[in-house]
N, C-alpha and C positions, 0 to 999 in steps of 0.2 A: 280355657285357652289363656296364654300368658304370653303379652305384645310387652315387648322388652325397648326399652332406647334405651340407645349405648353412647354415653357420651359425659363430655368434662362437666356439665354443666355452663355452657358457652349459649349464647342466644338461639344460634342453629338448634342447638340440644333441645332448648325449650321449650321452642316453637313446634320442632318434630312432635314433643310429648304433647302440648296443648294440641295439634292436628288428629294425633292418637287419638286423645281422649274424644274426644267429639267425631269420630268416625265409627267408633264402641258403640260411642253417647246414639247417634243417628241411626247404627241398623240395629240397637235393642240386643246386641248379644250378649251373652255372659263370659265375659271377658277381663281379665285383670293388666292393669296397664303399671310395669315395673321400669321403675328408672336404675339402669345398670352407670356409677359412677369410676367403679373400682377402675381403674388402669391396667392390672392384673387378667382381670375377670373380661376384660374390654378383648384384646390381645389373647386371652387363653381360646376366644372364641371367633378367631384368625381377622380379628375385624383392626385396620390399618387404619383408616379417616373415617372421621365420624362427623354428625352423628347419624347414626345406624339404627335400623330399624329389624328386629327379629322377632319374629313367631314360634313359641314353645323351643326358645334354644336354637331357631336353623335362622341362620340371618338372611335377610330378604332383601334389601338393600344398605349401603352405604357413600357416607359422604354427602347427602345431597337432603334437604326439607320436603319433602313431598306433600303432595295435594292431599286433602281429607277425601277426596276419589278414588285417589292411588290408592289409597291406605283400606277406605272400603272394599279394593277391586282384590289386593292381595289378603286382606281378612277371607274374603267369599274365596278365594283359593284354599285357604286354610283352615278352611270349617268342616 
């Protein structure tokens, strides 16, 4: 599985990926957690405000930091 954020590198961005990683970290799955920077690549993947949170390519939300809950609740959707 590959948990994607998408975003400029802005504090939301980073927080989003630290909540990531420690939602991976907590239910033990094998999981790769990739930081999408590109602007191109951002946009190619219809995503407008960031930052964005996407599983295996399909984005699952945007715009907004979510809880290491959320993050758990939509991984268990996508396992």
């Amino acid at each position: 599985m590959e948990v994607q954020i998408l975003g400029s590198g802005c504090p939301k961005c980073k927080l989003l990926e630290e909540k990531a990683r420690e939602a991976v970290s907590l239910m033990a799955i094998e999981a790769e957690v990739v930081k999408i920077t590109e602007m191109d690549e951002i946009l190619d993947m219809g995503v407008m405000m960031t930052p964005a949170l996407a599983i295996d390519g399909e984005v699952k939300t945007t715009g907004k930091v979510l809880s290491v809950e959320q993050i758990q609740k939509i991984l268990k959707e996508s396992v």
